[in-house]
C-alpha positions as CSV (number, residue, x, y, z in Angstrom):
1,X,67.1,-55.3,29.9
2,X,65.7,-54.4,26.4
3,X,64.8,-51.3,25.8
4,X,61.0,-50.4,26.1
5,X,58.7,-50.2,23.1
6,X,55.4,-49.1,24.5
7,X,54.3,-47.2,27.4
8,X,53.2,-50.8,29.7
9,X,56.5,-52.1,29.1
10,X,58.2,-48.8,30.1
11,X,55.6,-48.9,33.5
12,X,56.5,-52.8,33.6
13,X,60.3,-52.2,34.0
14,X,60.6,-50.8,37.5
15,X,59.8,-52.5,40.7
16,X,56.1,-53.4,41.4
17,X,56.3,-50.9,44.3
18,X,56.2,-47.7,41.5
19,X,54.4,-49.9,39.0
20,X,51.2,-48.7,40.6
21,X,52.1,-44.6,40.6
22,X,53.2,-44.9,37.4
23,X,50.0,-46.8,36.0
24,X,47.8,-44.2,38.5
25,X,49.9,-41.3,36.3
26,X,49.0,-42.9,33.3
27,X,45.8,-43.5,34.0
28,X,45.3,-39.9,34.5
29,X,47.0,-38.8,31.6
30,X,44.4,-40.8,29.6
31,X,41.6,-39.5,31.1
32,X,42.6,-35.9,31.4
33,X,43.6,-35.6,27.4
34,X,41.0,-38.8,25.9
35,X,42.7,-37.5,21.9
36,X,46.0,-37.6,22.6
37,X,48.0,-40.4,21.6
38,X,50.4,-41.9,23.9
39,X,53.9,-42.9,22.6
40,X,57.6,-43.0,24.2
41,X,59.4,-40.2,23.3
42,X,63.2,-40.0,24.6
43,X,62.5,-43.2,25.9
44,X,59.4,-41.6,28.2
45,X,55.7,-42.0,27.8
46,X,54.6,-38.5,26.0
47,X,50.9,-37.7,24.8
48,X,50.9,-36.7,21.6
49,X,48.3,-34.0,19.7
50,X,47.0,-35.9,17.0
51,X,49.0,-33.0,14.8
52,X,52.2,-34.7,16.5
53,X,53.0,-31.9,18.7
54,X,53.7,-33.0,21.9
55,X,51.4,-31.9,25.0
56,X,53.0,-33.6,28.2
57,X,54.8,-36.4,29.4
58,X,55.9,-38.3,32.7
59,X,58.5,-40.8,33.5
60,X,59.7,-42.9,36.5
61,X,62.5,-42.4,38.9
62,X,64.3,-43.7,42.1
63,X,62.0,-41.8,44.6
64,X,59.9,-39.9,42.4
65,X,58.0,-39.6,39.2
66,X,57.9,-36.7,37.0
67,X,55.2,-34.7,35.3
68,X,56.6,-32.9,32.3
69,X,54.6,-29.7,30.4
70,X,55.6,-26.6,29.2
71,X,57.0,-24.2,31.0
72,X,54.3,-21.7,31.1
73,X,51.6,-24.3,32.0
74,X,54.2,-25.3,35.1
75,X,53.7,-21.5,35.7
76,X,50.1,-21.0,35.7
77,X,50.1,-23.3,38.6
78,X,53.0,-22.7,40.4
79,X,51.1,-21.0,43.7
80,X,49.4,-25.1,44.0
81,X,53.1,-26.6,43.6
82,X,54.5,-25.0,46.9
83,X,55.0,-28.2,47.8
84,X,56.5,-30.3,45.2
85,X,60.4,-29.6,43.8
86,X,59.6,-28.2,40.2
87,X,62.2,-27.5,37.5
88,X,61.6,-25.5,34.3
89,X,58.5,-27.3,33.1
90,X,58.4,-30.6,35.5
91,X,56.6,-31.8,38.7
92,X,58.7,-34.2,40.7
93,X,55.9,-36.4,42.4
94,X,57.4,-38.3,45.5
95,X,55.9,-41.8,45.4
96,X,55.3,-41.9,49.5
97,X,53.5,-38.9,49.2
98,X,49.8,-39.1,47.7
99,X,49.2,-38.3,44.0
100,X,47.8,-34.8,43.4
101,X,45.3,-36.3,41.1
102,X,43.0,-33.0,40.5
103,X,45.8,-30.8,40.4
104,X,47.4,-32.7,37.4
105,X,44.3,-33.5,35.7
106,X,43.9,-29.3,35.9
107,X,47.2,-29.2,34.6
108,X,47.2,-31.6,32.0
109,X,43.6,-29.7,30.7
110,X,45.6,-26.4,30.5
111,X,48.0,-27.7,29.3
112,X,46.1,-29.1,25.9
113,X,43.7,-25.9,26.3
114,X,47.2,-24.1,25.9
115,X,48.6,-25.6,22.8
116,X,44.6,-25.6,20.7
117,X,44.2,-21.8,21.6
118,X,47.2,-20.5,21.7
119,X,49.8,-22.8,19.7
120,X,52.0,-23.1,22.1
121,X,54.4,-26.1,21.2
122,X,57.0,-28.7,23.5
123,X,60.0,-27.1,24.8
């Protein structure tokens, strides 16, 4: 399989099953940050200030997909991810379970509040 160029052939190469999740996450990335621009990063879809810092990203995996942001955002909310395995600055989102869609648009917003008022940059 050739390696992905843009983010719809990144969602296009997994099985139609997490196609959906992954467009839903995407989706809501747009929505949530409208001026960020969307390009694969480390071989992962990551939304870009138009500065080129990067704000947040997500990928696809066997059981899950994955919200990435910065560490301190993944903190701010931490009391609303009780339920979700979290790593330093991620969000493993299980694809049986429904998608948090308010919580992530919330986090995705602090996220690019974070980085225009304070300057805080990726990882």
């Amino acid at each position: 399989m050739t390696k992905p160029t843009t983010v719809a052939e990144y969602v296009a190469q997994f099985p139609e099953s997490v196609q959906g999740r992954l467009s839903e996450i995407r989706s809501l990335c747009r929505a949530a940050a409208p001026t960020a621009e969307e390009h694969l990063k480390w071989g992962h879809p990551a939304y870009v200030h138009t500065n080129g810092v990067i704000l947040f990203m997500f990928s696809g995996h066997k059981a899950h997909a994955s919200l990435a942001v910065t560490p301190s955002t993944r903190e701010a909310f931490a009391s609303q991810l009780c339920d979700y395995r979290t790593g330093n600055g991620t969000v493993a989102l299980p694809y049986a379970a429904p998608l948090p869609a308010e919580l992530l648009t919330r986090m995705i917003e602090h996220r690019v509040c974070e980085y225009e008022t304070e300057g805080v940059k990726w990882m």
